[in-house]
Biopython code that builds the backbone (N, CA, C, O; Angstrom):
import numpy as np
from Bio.PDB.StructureBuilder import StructureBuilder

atoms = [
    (1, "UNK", "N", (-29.899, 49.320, -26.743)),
    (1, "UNK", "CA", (-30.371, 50.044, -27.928)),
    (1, "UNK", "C", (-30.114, 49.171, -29.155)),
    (1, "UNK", "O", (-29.089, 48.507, -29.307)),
    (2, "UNK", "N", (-31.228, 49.234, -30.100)),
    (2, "UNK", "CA", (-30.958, 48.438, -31.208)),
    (2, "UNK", "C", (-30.049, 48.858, -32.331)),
    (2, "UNK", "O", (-29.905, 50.070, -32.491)),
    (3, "UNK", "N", (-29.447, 48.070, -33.093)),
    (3, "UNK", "CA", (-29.061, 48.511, -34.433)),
    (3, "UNK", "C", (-29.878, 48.967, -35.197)),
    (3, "UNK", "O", (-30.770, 48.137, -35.376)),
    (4, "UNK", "N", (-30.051, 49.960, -35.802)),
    (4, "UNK", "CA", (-31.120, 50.560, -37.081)),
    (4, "UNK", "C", (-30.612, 50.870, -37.914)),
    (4, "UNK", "O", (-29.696, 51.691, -37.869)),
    (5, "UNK", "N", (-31.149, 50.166, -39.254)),
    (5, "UNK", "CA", (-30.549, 50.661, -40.564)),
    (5, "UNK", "C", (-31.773, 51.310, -41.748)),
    (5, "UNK", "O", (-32.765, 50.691, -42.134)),
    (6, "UNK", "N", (-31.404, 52.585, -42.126)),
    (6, "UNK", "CA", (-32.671, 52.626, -42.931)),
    (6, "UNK", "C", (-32.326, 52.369, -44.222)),
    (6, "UNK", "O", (-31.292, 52.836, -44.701)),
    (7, "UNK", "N", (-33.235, 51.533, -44.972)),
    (7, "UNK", "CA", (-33.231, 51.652, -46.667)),
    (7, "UNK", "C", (-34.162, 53.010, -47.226)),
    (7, "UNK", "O", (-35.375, 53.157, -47.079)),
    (8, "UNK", "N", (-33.355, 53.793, -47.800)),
    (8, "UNK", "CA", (-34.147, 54.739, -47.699)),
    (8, "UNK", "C", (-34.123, 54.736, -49.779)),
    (8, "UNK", "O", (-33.658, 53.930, -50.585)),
    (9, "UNK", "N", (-35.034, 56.348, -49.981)),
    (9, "UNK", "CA", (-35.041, 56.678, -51.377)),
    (9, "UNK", "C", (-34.645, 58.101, -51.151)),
    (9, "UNK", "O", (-34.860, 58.774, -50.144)),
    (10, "UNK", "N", (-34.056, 58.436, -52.205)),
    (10, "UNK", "CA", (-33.617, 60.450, -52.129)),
    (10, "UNK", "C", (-35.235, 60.943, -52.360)),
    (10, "UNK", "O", (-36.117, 60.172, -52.738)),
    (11, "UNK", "N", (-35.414, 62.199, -52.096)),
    (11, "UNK", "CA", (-36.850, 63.250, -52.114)),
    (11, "UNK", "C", (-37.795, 61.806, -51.766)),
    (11, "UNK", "O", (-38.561, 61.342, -52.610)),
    (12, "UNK", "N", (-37.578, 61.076, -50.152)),
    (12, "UNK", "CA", (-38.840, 60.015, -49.750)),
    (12, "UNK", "C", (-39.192, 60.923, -48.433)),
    (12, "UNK", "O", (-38.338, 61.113, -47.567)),
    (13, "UNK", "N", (-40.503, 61.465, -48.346)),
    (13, "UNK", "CA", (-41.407, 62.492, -47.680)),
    (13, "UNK", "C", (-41.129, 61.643, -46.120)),
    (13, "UNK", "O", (-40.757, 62.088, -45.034)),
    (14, "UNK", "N", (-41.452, 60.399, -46.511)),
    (14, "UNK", "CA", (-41.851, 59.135, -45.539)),
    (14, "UNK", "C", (-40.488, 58.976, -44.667)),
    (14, "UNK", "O", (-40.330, 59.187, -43.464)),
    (15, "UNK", "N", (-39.510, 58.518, -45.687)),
    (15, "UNK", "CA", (-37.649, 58.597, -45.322)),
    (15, "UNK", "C", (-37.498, 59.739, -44.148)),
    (15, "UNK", "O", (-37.234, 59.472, -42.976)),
    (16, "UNK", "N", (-37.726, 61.144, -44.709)),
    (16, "UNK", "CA", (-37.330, 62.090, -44.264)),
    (16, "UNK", "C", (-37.991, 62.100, -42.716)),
    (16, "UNK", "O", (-37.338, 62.223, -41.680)),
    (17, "UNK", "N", (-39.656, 61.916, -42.831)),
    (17, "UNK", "CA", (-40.293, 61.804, -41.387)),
    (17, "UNK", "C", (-39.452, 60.529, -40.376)),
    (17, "UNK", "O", (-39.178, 60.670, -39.184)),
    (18, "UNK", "N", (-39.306, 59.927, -40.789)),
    (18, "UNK", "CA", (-38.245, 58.799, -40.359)),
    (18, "UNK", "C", (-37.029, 58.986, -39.614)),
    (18, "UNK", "O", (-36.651, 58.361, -38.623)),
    (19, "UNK", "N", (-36.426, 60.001, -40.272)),
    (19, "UNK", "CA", (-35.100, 60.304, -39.618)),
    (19, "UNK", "C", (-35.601, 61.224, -38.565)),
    (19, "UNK", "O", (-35.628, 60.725, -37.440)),
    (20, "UNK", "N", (-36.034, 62.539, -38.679)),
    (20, "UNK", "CA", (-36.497, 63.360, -37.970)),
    (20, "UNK", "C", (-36.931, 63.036, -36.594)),
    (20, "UNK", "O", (-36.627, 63.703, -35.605)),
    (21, "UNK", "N", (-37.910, 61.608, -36.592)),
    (21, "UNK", "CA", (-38.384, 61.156, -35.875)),
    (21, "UNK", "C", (-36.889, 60.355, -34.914)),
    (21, "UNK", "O", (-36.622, 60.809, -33.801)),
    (22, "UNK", "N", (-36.391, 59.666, -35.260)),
    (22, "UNK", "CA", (-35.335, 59.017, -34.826)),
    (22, "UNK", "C", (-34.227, 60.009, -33.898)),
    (22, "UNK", "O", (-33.607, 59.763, -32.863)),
    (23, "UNK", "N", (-34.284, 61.157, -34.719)),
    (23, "UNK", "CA", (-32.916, 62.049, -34.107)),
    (23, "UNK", "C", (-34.046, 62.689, -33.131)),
    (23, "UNK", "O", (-33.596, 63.126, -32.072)),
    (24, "UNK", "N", (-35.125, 62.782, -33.285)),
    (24, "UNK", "CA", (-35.590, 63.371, -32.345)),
    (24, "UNK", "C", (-35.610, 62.384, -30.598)),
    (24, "UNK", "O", (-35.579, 62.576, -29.382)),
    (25, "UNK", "N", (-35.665, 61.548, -31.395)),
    (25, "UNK", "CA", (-35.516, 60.830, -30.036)),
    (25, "UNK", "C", (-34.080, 60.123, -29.461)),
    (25, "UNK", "O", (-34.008, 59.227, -28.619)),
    (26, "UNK", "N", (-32.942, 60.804, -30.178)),
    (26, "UNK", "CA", (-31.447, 60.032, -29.770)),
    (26, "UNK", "C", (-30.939, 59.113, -30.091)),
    (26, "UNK", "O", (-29.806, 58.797, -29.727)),
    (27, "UNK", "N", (-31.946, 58.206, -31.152)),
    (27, "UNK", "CA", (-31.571, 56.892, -31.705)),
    (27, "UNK", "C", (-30.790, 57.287, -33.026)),
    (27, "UNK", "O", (-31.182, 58.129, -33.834)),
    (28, "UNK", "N", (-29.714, 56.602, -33.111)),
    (28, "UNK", "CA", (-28.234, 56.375, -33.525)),
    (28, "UNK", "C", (-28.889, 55.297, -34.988)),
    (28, "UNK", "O", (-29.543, 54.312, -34.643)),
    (29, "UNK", "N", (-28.702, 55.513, -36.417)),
    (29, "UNK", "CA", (-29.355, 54.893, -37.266)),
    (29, "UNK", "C", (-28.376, 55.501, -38.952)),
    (29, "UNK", "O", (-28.214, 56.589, -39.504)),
    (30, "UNK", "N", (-27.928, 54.018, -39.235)),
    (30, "UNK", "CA", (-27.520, 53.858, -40.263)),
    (30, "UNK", "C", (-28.452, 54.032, -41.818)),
    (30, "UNK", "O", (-29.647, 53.736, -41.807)),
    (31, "UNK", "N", (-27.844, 54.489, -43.002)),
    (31, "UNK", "CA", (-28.737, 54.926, -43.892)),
    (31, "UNK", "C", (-28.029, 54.198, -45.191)),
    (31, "UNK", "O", (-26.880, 54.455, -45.551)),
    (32, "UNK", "N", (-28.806, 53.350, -45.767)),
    (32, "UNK", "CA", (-29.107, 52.722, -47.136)),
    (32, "UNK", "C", (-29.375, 53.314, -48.114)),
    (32, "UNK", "O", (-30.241, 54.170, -47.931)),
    (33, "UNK", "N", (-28.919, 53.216, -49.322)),
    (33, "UNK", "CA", (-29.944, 53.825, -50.654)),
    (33, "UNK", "C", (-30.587, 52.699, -51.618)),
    (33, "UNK", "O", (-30.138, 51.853, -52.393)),
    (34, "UNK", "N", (-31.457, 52.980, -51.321)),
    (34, "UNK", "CA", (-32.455, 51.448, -52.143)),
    (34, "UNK", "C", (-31.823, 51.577, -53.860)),
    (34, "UNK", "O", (-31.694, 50.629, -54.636)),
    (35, "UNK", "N", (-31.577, 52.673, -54.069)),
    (35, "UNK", "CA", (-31.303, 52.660, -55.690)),
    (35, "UNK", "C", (-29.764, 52.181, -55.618)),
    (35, "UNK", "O", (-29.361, 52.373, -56.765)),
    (36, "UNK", "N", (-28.951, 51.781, -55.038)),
    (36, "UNK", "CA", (-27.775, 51.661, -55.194)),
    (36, "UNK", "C", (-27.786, 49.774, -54.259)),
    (36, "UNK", "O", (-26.821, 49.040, -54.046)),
    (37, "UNK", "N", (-28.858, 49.613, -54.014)),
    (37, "UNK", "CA", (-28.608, 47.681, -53.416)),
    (37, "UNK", "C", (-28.995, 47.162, -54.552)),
    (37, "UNK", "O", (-29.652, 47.587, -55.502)),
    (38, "UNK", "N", (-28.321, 45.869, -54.219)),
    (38, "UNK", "CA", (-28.706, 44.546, -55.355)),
    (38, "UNK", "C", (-29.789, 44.159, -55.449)),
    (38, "UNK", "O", (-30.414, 43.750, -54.471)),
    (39, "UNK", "N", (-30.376, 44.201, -56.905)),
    (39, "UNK", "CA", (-31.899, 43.334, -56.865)),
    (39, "UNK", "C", (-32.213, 42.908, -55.925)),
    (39, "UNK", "O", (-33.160, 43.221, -55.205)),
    (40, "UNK", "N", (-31.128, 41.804, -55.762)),
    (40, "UNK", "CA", (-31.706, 40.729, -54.693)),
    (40, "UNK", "C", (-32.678, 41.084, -53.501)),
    (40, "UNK", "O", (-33.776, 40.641, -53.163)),
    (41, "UNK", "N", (-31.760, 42.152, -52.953)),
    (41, "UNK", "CA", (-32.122, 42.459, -51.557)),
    (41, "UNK", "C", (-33.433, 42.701, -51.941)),
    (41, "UNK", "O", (-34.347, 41.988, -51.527)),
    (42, "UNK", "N", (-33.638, 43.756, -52.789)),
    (42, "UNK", "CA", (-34.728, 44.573, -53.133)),
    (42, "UNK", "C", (-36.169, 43.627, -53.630)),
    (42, "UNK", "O", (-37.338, 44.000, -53.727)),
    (43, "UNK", "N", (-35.643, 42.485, -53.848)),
    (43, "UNK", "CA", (-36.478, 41.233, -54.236)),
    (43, "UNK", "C", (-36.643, 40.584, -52.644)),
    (43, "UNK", "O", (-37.766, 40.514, -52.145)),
    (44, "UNK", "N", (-35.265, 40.058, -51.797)),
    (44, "UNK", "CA", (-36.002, 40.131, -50.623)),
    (44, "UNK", "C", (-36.675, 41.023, -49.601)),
    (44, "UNK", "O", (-37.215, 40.687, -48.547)),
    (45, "UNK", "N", (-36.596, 41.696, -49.894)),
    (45, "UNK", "CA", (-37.284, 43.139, -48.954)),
    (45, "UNK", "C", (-39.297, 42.966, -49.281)),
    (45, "UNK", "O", (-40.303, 43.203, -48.613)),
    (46, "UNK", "N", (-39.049, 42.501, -50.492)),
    (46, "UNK", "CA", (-40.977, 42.345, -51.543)),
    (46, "UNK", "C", (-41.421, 41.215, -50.885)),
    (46, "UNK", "O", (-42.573, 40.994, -50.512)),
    (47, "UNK", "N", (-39.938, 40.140, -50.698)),
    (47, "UNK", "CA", (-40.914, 38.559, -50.450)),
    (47, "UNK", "C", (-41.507, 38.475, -49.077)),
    (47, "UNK", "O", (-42.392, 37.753, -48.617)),
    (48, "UNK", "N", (-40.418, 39.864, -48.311)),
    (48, "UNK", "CA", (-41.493, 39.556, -46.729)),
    (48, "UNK", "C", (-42.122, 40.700, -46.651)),
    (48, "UNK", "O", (-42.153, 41.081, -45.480)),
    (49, "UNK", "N", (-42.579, 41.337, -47.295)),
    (49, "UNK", "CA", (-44.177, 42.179, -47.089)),
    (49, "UNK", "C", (-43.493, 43.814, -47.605)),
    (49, "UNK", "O", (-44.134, 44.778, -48.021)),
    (50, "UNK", "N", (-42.143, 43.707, -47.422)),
    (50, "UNK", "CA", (-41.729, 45.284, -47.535)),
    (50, "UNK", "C", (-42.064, 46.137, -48.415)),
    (50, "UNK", "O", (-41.197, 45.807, -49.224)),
    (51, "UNK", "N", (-42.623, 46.992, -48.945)),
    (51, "UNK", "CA", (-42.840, 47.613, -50.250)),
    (51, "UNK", "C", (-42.983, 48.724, -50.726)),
    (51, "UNK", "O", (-43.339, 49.064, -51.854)),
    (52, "UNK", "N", (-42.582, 49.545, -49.480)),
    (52, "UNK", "CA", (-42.296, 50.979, -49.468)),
    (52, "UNK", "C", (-41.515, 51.463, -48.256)),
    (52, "UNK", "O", (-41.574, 51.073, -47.091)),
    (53, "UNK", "N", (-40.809, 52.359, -48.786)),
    (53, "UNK", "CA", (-39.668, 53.240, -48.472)),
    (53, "UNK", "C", (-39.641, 54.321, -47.067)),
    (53, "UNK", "O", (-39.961, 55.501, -47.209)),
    (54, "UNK", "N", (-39.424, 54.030, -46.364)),
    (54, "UNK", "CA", (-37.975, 53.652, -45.967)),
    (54, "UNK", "C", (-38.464, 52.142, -45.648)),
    (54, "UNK", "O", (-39.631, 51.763, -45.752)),
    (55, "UNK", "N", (-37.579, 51.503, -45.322)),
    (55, "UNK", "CA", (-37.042, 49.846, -45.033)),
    (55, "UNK", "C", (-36.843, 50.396, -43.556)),
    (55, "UNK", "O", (-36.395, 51.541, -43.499)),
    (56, "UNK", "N", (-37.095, 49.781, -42.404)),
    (56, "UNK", "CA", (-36.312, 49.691, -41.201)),
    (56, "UNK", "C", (-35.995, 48.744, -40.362)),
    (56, "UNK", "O", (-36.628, 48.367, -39.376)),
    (57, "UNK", "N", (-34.870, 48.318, -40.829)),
    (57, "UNK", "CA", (-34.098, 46.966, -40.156)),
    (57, "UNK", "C", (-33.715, 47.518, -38.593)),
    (57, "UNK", "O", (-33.381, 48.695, -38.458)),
    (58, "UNK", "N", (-33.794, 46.412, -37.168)),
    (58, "UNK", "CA", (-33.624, 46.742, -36.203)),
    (58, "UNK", "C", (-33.049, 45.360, -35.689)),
    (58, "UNK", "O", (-33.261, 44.483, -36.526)),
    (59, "UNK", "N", (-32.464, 44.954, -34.698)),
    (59, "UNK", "CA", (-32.283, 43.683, -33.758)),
    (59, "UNK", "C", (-33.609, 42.765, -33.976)),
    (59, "UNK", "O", (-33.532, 41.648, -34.487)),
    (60, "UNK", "N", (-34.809, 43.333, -33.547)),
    (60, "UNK", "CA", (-35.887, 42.709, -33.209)),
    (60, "UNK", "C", (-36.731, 43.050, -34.057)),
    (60, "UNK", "O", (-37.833, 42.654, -33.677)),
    (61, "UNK", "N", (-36.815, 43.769, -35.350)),
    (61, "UNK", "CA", (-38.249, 44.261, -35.985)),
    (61, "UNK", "C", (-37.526, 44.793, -36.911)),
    (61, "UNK", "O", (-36.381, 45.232, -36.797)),
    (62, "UNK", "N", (-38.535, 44.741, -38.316)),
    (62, "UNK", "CA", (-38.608, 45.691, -39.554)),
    (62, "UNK", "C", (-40.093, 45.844, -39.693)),
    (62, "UNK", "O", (-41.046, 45.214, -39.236)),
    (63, "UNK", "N", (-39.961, 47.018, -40.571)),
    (63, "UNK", "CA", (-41.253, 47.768, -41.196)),
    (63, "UNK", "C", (-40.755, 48.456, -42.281)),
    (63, "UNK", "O", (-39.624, 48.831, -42.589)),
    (64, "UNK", "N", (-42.160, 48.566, -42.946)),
    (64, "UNK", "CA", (-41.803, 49.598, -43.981)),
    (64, "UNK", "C", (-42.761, 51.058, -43.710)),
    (64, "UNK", "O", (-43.525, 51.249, -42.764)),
    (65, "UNK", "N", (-42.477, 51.928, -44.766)),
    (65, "UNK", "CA", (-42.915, 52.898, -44.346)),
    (65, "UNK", "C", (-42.571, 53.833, -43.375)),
    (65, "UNK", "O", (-41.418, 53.526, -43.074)),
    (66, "UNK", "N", (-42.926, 54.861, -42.666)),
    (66, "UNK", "CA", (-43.362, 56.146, -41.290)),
    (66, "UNK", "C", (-44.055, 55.539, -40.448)),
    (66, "UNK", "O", (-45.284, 55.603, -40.458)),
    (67, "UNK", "N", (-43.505, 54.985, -39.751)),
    (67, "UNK", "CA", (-44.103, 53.847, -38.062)),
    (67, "UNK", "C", (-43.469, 55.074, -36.920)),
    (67, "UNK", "O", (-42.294, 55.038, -36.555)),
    (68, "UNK", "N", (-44.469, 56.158, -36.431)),
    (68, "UNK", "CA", (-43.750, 56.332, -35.364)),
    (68, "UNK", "C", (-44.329, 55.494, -34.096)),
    (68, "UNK", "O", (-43.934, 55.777, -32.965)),
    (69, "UNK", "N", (-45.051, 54.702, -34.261)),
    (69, "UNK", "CA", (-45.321, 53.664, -32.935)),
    (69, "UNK", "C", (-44.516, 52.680, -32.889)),
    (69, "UNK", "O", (-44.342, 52.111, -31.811)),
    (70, "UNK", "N", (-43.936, 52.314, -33.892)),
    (70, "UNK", "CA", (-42.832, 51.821, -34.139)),
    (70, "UNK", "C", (-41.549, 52.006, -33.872)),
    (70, "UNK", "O", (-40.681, 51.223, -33.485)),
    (71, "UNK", "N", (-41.526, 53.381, -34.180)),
    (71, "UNK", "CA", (-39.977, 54.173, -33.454)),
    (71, "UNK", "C", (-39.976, 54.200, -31.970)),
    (71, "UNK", "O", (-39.013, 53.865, -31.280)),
    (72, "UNK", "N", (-41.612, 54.802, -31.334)),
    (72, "UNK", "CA", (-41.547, 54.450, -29.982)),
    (72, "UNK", "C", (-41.169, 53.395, -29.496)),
    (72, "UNK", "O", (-40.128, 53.543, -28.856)),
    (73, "UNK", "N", (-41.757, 51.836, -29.521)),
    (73, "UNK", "CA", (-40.945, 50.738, -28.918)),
    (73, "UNK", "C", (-38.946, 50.824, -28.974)),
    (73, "UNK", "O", (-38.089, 50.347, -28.230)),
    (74, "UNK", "N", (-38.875, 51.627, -30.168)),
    (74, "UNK", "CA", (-37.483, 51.358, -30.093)),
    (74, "UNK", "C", (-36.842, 52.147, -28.826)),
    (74, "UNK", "O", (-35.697, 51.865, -28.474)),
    (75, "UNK", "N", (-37.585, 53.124, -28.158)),
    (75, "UNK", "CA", (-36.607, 53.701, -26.747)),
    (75, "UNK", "C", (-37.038, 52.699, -25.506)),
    (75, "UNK", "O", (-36.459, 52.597, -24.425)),
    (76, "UNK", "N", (-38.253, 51.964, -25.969)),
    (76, "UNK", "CA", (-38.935, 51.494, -24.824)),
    (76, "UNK", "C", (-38.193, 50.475, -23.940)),
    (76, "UNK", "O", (-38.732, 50.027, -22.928)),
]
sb = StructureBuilder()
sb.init_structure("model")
sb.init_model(0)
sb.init_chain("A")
sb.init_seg("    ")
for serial, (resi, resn, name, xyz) in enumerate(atoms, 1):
    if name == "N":
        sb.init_residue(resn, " ", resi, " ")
    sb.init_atom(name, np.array(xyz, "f"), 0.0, 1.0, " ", f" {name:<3s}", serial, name[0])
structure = sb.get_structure()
């Protein structure tokens, strides 16, 4: 099972489908607040394509956004 971390935002519609999706399926996932990281990150998160909320860091993959085809590979 991978590590998952979400960068998330408070009241994010997208965030929220995110988690839901995750606990629905047993996956174990750490939670970020984009308003509380350093520029930086938030500057690297833009330079590789990221640009909306939630962030989802894994072993093998990120995305941004509500990927549940995305969440699927993660039990696969």
């Amino acid at each position: 099972m991978s590590n998952v971390t979400i960068y998330s935002k408070p009241s994010c519609v997208q965030c929220t489908a995110t988690y839901r999706a995750l606990d629905g399926k047993g996956i174990a996932y750490t939670v970020a607040d984009l308003e509380h990281e350093p520029v930086e990150t938030i500057e690297q998160f833009k330079a590789r394509g990221l640009m909306q909320a939630p962030i989802v860091i894994t072993d093998t993959d990120e995305w941004a956004g509500f990927r549940p085809d995305k969440i699927a590979t993660l039990t696969a």
